[in-house]
DORO-601239 format. One line per 10 residues: number of its first residue (from 1); for each residue x, y, z of N, C-alpha, C, O, CB. Coordinates in nm, 2 decimals. Glycine has a CB too. Example, Ala and Ser with C-alpha at 12.3 -4.5 7.8 and 13.67 -1.06 7.14 Angstrom:
1 = 1.32:-0.57:0.78:1.23:-0.45:0.78:1.32:-0.33:0.78:1.42:-0.33:0.85:1.13:-0.45:0.90 | 1.28:-0.22:0.71:1.37:-0.11:0.71:1.29:0.00:0.79:1.34:0.11:0.80:1.41:-0.06:0.57
This chain:
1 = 25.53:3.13:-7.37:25.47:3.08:-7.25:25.53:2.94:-7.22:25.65:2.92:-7.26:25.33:3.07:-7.26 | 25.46:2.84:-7.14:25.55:2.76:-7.07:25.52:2.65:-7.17:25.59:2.55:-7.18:25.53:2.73:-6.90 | 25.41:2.66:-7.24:25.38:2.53:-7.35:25.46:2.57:-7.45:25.46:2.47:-7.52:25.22:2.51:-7.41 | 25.54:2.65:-7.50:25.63:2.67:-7.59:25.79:2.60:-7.51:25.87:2.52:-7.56:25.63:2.85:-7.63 | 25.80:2.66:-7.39:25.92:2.61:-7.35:25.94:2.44:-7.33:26.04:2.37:-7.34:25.95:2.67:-7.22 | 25.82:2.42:-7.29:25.83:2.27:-7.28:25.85:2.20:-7.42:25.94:2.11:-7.43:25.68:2.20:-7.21 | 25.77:2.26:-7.53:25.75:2.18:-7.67:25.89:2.23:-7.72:25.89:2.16:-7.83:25.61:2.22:-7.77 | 25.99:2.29:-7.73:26.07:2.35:-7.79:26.21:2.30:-7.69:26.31:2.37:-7.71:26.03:2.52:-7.81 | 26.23:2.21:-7.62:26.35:2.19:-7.48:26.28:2.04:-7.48:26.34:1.95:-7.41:26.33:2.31:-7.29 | 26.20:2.02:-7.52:26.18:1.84:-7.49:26.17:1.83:-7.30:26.19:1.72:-7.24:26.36:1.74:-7.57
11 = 26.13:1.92:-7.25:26.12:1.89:-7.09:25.99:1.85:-7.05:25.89:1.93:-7.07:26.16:2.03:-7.00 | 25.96:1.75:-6.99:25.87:1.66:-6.99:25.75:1.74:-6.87:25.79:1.78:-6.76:25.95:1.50:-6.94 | 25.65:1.74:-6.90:25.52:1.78:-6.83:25.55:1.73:-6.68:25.61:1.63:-6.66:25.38:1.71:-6.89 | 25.51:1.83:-6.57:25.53:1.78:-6.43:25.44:1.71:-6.40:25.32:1.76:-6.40:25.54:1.87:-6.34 | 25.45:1.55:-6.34:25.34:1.51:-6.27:25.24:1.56:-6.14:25.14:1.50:-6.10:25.39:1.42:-6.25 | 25.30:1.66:-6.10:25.17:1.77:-5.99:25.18:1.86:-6.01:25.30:1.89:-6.01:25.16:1.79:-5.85 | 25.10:1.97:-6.03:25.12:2.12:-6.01:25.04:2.12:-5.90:24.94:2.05:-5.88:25.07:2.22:-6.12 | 25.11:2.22:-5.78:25.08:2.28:-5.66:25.03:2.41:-5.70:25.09:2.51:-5.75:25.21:2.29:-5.58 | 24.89:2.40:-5.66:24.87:2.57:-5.64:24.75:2.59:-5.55:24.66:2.51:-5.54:24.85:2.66:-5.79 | 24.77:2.76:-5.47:24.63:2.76:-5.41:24.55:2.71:-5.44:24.55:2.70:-5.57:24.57:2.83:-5.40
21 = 24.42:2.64:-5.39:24.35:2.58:-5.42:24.20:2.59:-5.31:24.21:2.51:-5.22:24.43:2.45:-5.44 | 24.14:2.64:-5.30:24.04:2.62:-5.18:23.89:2.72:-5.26:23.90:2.80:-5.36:24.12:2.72:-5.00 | 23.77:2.68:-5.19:23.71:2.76:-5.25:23.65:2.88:-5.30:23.58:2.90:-5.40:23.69:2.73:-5.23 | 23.72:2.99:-5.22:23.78:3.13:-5.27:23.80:3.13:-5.38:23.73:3.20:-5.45:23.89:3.18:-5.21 | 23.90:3.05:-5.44:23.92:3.06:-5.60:23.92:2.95:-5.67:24.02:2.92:-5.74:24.05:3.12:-5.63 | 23.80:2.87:-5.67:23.77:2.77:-5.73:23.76:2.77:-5.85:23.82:2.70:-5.93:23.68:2.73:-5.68 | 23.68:2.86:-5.89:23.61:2.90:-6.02:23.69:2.98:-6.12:23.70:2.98:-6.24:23.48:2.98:-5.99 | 23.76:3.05:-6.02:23.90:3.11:-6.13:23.99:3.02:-6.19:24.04:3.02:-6.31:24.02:3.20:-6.05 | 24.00:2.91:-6.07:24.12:2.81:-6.17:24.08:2.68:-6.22:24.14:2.57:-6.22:24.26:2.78:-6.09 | 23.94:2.72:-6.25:23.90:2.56:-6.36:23.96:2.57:-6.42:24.01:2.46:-6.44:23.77:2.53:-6.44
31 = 24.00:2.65:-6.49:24.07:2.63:-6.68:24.19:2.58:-6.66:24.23:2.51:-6.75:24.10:2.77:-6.79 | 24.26:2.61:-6.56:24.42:2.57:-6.52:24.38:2.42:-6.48:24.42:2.32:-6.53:24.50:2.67:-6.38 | 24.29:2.41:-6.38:24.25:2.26:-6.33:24.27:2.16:-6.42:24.35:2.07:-6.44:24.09:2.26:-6.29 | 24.11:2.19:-6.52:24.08:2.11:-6.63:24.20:2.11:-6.72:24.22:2.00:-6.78:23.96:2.16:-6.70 | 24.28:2.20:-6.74:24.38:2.16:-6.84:24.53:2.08:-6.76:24.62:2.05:-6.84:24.42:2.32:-6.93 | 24.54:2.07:-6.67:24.61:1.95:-6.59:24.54:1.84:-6.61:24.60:1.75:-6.66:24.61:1.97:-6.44 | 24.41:1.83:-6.58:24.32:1.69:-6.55:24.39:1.63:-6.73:24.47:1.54:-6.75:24.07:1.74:-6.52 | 24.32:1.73:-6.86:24.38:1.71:-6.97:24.47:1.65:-7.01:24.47:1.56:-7.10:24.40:1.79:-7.00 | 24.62:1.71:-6.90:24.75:1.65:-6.96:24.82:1.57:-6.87:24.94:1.57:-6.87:24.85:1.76:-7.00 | 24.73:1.48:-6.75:24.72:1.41:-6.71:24.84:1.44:-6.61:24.94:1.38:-6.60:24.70:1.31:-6.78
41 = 24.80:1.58:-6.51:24.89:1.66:-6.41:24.82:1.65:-6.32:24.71:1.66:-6.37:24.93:1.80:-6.44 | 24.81:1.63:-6.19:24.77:1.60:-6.05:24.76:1.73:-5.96:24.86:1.78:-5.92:24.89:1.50:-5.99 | 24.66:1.78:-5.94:24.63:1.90:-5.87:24.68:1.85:-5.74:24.66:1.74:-5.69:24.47:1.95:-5.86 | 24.76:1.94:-5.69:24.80:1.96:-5.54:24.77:2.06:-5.48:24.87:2.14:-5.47:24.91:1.96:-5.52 | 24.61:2.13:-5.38:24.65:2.26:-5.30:24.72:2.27:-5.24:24.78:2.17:-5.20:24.58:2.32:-5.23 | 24.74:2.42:-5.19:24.81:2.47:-5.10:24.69:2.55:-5.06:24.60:2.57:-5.14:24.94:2.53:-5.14 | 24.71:2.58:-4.94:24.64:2.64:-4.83:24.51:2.62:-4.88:24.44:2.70:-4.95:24.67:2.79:-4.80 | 24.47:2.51:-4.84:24.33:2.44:-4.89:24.27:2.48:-4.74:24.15:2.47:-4.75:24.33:2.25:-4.93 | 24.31:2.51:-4.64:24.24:2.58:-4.50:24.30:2.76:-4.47:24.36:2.81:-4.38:24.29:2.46:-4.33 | 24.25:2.80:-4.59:24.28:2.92:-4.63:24.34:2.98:-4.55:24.29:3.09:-4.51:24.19:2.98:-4.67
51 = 24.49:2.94:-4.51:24.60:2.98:-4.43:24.58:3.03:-4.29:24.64:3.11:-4.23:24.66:3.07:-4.50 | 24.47:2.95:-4.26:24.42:2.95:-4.11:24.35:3.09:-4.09:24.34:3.13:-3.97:24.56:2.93:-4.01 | 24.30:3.16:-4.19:24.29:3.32:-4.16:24.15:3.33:-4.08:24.07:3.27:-4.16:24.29:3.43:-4.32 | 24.11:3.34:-4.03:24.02:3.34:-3.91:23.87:3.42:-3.99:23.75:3.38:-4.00:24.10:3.43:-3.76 | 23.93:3.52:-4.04:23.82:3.61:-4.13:23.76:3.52:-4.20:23.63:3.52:-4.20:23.89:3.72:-4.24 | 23.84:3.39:-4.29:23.76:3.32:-4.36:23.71:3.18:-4.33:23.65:3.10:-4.40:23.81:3.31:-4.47 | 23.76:3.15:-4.19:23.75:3.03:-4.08:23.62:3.03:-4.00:23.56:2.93:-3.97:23.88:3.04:-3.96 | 23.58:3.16:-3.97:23.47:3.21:-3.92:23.37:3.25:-3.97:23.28:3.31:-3.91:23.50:3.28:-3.88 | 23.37:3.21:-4.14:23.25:3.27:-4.22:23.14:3.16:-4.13:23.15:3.05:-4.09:23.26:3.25:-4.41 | 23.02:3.27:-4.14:22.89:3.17:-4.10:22.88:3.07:-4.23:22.83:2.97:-4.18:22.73:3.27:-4.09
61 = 22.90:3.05:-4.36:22.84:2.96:-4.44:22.93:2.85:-4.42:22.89:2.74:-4.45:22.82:3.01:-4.58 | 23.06:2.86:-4.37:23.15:2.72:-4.31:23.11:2.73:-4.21:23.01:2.67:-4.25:23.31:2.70:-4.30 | 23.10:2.75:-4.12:23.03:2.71:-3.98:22.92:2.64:-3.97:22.91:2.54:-3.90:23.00:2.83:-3.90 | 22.84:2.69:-4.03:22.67:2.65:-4.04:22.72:2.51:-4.14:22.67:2.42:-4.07:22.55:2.80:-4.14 | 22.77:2.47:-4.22:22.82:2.39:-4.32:22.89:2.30:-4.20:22.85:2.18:-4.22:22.92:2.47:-4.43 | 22.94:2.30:-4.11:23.03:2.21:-4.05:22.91:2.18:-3.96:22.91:2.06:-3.94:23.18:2.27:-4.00 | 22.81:2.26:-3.89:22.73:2.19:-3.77:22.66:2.12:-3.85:22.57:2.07:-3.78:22.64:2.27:-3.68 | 22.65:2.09:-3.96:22.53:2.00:-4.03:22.59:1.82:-4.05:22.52:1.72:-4.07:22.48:2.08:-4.22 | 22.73:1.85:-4.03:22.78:1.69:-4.06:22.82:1.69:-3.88:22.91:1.75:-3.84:22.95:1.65:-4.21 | 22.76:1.63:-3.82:22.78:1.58:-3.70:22.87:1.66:-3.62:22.95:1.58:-3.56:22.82:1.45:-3.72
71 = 22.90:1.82:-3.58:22.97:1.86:-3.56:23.12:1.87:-3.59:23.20:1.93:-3.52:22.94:1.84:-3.51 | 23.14:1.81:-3.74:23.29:1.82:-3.82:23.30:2.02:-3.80:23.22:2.12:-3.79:23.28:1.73:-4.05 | 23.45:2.00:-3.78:23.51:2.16:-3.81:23.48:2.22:-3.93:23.41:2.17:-4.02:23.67:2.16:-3.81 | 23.55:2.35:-3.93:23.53:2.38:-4.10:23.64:2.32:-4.20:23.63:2.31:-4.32:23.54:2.54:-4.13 | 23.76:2.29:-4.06:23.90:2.26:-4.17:23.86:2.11:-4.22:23.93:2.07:-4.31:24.08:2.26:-4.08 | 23.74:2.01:-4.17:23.74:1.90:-4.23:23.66:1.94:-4.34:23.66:1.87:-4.44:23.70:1.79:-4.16 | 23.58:2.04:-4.33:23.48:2.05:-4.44:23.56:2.06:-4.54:23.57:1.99:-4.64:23.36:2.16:-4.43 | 23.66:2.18:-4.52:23.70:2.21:-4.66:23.83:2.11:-4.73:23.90:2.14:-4.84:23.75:2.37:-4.65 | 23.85:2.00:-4.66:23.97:1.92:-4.67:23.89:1.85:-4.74:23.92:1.82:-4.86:24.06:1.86:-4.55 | 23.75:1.78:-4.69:23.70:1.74:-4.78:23.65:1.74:-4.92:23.64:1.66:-5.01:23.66:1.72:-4.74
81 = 23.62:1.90:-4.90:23.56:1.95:-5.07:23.68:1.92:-5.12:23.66:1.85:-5.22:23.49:2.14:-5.12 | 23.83:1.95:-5.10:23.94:1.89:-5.18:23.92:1.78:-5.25:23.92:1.77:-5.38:24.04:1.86:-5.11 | 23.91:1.68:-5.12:23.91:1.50:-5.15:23.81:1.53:-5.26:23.86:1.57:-5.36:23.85:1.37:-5.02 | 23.67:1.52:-5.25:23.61:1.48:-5.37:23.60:1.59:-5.50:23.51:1.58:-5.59:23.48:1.43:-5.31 | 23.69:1.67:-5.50:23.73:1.71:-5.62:23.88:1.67:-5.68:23.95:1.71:-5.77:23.72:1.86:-5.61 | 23.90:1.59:-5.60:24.03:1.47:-5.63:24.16:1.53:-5.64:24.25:1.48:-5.71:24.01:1.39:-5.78 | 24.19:1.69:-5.53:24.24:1.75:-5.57:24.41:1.65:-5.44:24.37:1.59:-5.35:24.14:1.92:-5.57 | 24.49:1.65:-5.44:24.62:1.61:-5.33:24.59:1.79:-5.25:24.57:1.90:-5.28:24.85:1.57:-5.43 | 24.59:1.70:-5.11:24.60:1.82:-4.99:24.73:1.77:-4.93:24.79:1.66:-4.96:24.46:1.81:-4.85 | 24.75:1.86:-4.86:24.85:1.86:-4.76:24.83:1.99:-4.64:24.88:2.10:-4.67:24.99:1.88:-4.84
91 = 24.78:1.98:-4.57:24.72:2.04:-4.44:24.90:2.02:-4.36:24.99:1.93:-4.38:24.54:1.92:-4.36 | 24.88:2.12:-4.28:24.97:2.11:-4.20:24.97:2.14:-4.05:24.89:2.23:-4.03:25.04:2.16:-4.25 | 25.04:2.10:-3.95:24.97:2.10:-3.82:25.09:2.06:-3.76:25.16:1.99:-3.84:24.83:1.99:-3.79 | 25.15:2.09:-3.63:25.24:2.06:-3.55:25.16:2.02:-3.40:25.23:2.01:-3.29:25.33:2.18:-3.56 | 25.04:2.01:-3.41:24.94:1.94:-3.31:24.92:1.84:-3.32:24.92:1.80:-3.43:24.83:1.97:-3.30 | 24.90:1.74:-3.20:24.87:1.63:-3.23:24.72:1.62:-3.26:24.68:1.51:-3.31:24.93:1.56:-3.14 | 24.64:1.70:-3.22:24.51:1.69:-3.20:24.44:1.74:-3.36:24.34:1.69:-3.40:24.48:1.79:-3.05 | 24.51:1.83:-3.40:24.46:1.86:-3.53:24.51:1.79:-3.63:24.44:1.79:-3.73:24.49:1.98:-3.56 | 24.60:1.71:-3.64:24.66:1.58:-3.73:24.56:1.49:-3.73:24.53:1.43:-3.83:24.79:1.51:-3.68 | 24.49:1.47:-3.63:24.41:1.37:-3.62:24.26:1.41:-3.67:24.18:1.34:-3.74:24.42:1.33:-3.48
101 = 24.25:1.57:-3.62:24.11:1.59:-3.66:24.13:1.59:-3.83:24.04:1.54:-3.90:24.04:1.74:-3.59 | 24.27:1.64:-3.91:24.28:1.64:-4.01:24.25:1.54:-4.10:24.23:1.56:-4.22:24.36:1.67:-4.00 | 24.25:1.42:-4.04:24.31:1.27:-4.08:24.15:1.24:-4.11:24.13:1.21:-4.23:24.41:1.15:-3.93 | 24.02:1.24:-4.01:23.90:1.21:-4.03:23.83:1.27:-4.11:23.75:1.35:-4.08:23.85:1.20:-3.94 | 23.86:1.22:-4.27:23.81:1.28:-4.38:23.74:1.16:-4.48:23.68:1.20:-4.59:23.94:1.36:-4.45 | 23.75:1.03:-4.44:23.69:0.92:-4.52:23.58:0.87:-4.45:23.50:0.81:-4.52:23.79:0.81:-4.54 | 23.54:0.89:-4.33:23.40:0.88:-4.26:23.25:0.92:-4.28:23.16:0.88:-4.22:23.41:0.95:-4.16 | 23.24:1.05:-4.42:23.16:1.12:-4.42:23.21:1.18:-4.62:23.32:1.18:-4.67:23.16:1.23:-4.27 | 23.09:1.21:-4.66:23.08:1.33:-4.80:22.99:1.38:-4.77:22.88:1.35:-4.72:23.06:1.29:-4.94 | 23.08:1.55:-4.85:22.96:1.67:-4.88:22.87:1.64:-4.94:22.89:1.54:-5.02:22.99:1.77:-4.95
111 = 22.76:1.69:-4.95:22.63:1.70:-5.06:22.69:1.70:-5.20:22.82:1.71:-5.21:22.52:1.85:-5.04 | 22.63:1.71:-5.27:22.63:1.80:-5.39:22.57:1.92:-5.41:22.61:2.00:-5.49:22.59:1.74:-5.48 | 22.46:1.94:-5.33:22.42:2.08:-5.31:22.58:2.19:-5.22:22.61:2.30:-5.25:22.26:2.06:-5.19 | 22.63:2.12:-5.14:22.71:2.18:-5.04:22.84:2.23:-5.10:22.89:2.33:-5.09:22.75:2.07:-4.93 | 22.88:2.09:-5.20:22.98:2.08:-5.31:22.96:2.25:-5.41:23.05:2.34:-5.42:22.95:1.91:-5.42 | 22.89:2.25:-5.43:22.80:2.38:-5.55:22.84:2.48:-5.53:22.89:2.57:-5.60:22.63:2.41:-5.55 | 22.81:2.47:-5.37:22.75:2.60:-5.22:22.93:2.66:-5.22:22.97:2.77:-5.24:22.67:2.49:-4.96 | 23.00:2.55:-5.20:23.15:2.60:-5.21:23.23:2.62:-5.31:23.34:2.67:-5.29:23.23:2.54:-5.15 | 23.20:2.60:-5.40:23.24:2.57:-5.53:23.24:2.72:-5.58:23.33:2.78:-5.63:23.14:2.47:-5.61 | 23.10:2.78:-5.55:23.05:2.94:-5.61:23.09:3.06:-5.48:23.08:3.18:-5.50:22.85:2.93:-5.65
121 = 23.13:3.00:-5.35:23.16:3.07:-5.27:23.23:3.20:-5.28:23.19:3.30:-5.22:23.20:3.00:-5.20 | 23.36:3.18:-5.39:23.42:3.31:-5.39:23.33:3.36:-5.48:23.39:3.47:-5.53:23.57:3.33:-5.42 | 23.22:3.34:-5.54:23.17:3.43:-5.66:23.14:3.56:-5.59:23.12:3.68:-5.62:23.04:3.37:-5.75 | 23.13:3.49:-5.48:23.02:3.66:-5.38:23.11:3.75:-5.34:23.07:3.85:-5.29:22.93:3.64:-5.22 | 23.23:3.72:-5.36:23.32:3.86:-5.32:23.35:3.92:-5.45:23.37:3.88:-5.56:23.48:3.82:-5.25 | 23.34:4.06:-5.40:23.36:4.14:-5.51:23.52:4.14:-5.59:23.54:4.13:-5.71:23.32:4.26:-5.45 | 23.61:4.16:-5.50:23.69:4.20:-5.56:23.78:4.07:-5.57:23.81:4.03:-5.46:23.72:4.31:-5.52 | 23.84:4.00:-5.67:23.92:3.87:-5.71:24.02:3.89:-5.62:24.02:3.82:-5.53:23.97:3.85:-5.85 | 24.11:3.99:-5.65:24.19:3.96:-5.53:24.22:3.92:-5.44:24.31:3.84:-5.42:24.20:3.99:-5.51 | 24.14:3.97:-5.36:24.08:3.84:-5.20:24.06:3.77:-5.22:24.05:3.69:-5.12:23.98:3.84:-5.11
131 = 24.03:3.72:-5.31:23.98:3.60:-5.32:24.11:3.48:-5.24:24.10:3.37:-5.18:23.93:3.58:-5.49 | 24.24:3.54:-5.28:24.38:3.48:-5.29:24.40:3.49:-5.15:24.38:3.60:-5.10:24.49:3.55:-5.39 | 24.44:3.40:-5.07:24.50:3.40:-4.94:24.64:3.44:-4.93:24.67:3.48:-4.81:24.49:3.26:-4.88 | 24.72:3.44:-4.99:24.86:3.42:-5.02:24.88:3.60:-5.10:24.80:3.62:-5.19:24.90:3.25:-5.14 | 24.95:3.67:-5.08:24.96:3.80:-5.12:24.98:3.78:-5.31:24.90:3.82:-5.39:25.08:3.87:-5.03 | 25.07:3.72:-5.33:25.08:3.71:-5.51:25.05:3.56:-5.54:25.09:3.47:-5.48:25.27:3.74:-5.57 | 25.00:3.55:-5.61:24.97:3.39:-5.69:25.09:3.35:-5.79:25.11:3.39:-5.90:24.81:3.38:-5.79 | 25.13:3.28:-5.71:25.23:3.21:-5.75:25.24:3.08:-5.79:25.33:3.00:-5.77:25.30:3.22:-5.68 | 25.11:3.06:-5.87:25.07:2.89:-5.95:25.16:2.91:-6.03:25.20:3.02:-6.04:24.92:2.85:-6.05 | 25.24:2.80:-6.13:25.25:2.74:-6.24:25.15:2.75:-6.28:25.07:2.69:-6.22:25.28:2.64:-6.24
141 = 25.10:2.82:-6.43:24.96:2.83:-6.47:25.06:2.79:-6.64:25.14:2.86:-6.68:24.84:3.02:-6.43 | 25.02:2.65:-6.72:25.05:2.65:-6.81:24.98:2.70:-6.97:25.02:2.69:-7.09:25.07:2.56:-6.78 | 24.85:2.75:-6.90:24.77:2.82:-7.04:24.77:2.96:-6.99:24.66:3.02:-6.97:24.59:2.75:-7.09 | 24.89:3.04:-6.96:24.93:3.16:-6.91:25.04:3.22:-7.02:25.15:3.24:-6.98:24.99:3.15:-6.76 | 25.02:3.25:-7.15:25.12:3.25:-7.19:25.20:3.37:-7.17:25.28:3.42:-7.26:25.10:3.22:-7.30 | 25.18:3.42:-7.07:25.33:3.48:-7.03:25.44:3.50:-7.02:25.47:3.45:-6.91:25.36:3.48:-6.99 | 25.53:3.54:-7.06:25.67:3.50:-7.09:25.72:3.46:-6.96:25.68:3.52:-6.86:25.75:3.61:-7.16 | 25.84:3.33:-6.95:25.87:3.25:-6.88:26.05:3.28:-6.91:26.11:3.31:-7.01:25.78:3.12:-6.91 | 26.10:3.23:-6.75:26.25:3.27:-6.80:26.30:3.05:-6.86:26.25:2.95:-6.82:26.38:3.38:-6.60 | 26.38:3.05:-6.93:26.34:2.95:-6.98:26.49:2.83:-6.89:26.52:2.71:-6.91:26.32:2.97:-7.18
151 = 26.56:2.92:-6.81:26.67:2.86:-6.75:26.78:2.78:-6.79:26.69:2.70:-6.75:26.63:2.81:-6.68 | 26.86:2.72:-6.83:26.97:2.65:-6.85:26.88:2.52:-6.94:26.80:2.43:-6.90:27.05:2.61:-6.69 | 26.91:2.54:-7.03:26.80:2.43:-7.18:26.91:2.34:-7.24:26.86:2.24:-7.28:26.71:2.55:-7.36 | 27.05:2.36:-7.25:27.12:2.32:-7.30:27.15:2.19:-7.32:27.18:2.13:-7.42:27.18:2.38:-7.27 | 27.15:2.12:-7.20:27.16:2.00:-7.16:27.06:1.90:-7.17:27.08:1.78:-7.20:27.19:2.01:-7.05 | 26.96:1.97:-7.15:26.78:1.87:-7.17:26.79:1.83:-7.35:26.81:1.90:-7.46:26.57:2.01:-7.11 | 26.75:1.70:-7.31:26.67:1.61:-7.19:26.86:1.51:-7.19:26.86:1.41:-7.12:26.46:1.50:-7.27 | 26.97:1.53:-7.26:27.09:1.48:-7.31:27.20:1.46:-7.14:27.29:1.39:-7.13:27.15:1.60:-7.44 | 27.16:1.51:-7.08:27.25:1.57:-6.97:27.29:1.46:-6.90:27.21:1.42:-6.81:27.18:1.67:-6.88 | 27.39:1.41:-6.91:27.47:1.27:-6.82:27.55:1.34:-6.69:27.64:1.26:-6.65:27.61:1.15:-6.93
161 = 27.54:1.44:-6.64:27.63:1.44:-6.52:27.57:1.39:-6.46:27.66:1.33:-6.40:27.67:1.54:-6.47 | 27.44:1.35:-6.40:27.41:1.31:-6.33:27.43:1.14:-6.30:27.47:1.08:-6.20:27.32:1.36:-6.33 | 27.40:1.11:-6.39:27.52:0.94:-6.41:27.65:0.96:-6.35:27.70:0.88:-6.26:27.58:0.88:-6.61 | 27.71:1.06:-6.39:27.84:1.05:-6.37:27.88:1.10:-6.23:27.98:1.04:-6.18:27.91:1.11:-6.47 | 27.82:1.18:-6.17:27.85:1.22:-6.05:27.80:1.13:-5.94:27.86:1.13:-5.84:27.82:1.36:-6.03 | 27.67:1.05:-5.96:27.59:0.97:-5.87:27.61:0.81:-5.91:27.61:0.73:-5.82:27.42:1.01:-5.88 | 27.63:0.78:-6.01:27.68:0.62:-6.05:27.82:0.61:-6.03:27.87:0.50:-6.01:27.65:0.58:-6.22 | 27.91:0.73:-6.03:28.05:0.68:-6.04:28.12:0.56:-5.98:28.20:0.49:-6.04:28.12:0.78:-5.99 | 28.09:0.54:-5.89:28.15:0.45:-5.77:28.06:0.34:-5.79:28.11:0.23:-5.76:28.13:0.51:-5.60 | 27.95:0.35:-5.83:27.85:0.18:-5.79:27.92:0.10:-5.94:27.97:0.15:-6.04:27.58:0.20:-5.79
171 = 27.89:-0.03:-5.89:27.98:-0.13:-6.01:27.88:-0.16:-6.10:27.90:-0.19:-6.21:28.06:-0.29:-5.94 | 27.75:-0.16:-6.05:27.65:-0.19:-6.17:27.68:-0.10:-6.31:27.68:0.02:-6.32:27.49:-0.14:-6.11 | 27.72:-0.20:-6.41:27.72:-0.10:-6.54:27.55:-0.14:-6.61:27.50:-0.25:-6.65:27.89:-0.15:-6.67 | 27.50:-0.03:-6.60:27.33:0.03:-6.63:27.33:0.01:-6.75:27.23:-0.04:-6.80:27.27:0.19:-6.60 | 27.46:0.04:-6.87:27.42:-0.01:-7.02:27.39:-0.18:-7.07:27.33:-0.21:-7.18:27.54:0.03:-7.10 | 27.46:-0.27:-6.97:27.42:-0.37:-7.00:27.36:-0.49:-6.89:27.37:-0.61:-6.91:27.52:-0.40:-7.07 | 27.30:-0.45:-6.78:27.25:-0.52:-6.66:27.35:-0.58:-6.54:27.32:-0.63:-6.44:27.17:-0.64:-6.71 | 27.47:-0.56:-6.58:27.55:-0.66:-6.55:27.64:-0.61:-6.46:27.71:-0.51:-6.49:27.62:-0.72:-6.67 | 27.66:-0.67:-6.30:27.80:-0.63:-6.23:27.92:-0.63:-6.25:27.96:-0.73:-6.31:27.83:-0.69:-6.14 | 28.01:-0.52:-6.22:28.11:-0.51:-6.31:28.20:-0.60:-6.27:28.29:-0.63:-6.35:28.16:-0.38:-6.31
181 = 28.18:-0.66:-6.15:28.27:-0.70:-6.06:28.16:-0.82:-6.00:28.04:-0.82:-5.98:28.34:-0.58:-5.95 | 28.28:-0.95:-5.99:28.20:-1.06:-5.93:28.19:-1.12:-5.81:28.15:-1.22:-5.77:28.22:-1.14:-5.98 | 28.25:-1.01:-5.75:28.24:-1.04:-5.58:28.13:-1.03:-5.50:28.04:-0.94:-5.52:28.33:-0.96:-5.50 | 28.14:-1.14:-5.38:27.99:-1.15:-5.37:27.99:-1.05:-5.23:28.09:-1.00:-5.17:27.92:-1.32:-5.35 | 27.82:-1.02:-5.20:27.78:-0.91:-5.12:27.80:-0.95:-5.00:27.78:-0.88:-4.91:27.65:-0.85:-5.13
């Protein structure tokens, strides 16, 4: 699995994992969650406004949920259960009008009853599947021990082409602080 490839290649833990994230499948990916939170990895959703699908935009328990905070949408409601599960969003919008409604997310917090209410939301669907907005789940799940393809290892963590192809030309020599050359800028 991927905790073998990392411990065995010396390739350093990613500082975010991206993955669906919304309350449909909240409760499926605590253990992935918590074991980021663990190895001090940064949750990032994706389709945290469950890919705009109207079926789940239109549920009465987000609707009814959104007329209770001062007429907020559902997409602020659920941008917010993100925020205070400290999860990085990235909402996306080519509107100007929804960037903005997007943006008004520090004005107001869910309950903790509300927090709960969405939290357990996908428990009520039967079948997990649906639960997923996105046809295959395609997280990085690192306590998946699944076999993983392990890609080009040879070089890690030793690998100087990149010095050499991106430093070539600049005069800063990086081994000892010092301009190579004393001409001024």
């Amino acid at each position: 699995g991927i905790r073998v490839l990392l411990r065995d290649h010396g390739r350093p833990l990613p500082a975010v994992n991206q993955i669906e994230l919304h309350p449909l499948v909240y409760r499926r990916r605590l253990p992935l969650i918590q074991w980021c939170r663990d190895h001090g990895i940064r949750v990032q959703a994706y389709g945290s406004l469950l890919h705009g699908y109207s079926k789940w935009l239109a549920d009465p328990l987000l609707t009814r949920m959104a007329d209770r905070y001062d007429g907020r949408t559902v997409a602020q409601i659920l941008l917010r259960w993100a925020l205070q599960h400290e999860f990085l969003i990235i909402p996306k919008s080519s509107r100007r009008w929804r960037i903005l409604e997007n943006s008004r997310l520090y004005d107001f917090e869910l309950t903790a009853g509300d927090m709960d209410t969405l939290d357990r939301w996908g428990d009520a669907i039967a079948k997990p599947e649906e639960r997923n907005v996105y046809k295959r789940d395609w997280n990085w799940n690192p306590i998946d021990e699944a076999p993983v393809h392990e890609g080009a290892t040879h070089y890690w963590p030793h690998f100087k082409g990149v010095d050499e192809v991106y430093f070539a030309a600049d005069e800063y020599d990086y081994e000892d602080g010092e301009k190579e050359d004393d001409e001024e800028l």
